[in-house]
C-alpha positions as CSV (number, residue, x, y, z in Angstrom):
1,X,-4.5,-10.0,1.3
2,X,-4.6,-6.5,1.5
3,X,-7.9,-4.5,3.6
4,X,-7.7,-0.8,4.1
5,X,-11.6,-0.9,4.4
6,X,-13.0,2.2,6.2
7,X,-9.7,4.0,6.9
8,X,-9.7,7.5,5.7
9,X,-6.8,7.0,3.4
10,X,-6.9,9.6,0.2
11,X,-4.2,10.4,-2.5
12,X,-3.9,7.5,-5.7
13,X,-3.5,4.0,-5.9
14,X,0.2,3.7,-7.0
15,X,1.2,2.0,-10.3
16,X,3.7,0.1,-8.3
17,X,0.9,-2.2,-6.8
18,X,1.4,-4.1,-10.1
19,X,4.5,-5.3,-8.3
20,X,2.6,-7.1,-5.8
21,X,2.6,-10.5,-8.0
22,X,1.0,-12.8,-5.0
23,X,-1.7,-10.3,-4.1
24,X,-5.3,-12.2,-4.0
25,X,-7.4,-9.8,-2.1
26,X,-7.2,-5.7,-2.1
27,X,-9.6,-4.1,-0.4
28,X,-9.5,-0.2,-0.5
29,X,-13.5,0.6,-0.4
30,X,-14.9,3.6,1.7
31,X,-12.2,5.7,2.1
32,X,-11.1,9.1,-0.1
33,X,-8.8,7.6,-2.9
34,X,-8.5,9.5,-6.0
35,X,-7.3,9.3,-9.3
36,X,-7.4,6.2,-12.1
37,X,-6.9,2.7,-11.6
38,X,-3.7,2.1,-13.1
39,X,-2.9,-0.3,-15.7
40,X,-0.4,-1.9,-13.8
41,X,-3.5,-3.5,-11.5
42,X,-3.4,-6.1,-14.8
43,X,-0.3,-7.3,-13.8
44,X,-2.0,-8.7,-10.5
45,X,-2.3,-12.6,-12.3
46,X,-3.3,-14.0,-8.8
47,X,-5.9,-11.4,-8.0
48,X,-9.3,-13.3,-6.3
49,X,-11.1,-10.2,-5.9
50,X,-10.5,-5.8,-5.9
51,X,-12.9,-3.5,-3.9
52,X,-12.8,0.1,-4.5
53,X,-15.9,1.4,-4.1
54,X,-17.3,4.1,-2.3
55,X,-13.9,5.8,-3.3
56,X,-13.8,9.5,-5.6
57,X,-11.4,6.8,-8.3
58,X,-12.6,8.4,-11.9
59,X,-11.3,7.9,-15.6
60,X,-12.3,4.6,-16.8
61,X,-11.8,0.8,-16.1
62,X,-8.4,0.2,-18.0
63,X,-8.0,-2.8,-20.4
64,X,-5.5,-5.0,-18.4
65,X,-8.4,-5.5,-15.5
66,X,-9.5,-8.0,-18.4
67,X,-6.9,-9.7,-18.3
68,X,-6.9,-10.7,-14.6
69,X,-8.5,-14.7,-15.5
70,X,-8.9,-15.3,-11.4
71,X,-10.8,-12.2,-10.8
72,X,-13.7,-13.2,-8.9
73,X,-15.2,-10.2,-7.9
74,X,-14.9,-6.2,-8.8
75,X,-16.4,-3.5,-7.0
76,X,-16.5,0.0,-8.3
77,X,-19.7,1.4,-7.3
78,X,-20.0,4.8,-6.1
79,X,-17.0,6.0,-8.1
80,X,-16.8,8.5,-10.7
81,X,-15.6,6.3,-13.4
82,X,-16.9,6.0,-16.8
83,X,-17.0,4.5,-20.4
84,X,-17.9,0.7,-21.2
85,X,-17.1,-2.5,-19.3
């Protein structure tokens, strides 16, 4: 479980989080975080739940995040992403 909640943090969310195979939890929301979500977040098979929201993330929601079966919940709001879900 990772919870950077309220912290200020800016630049991108790294493609190299795909390499955190055990992660359940990653929450990132209210802070200055940029860029896409990467595909690599896909590779997260044990992911429970990913909060970005309230972040400046934009591009759209890439195709792996459907493939993450134990996703329970996905915030995004307040983001400038688009395209379809």
């Amino acid at each position: 479980k990772y919870s950077f909640y309220e912290n200020d943090l800016s630049g991108t969310i790294p493609s190299e989080i795909g390499m955190l195979s055990q992660l359940q939890m990653f929450w990132l929301s209210n802070n200055y975080v940029d860029g896409t979500i990467p595909s690599e977040v896909g590779m997260l098979s044990q992911l429970l739940a990913l909060d970005l929201h309230n972040n400046g993330i934009s591009g759209f929601i890439p195709s792996q995040v459907g493939r993450l079966s134990q996703l329970q919940q996905l915030k995004l709001t307040d983001n400038n992403i688009e395209g379809t879900i």
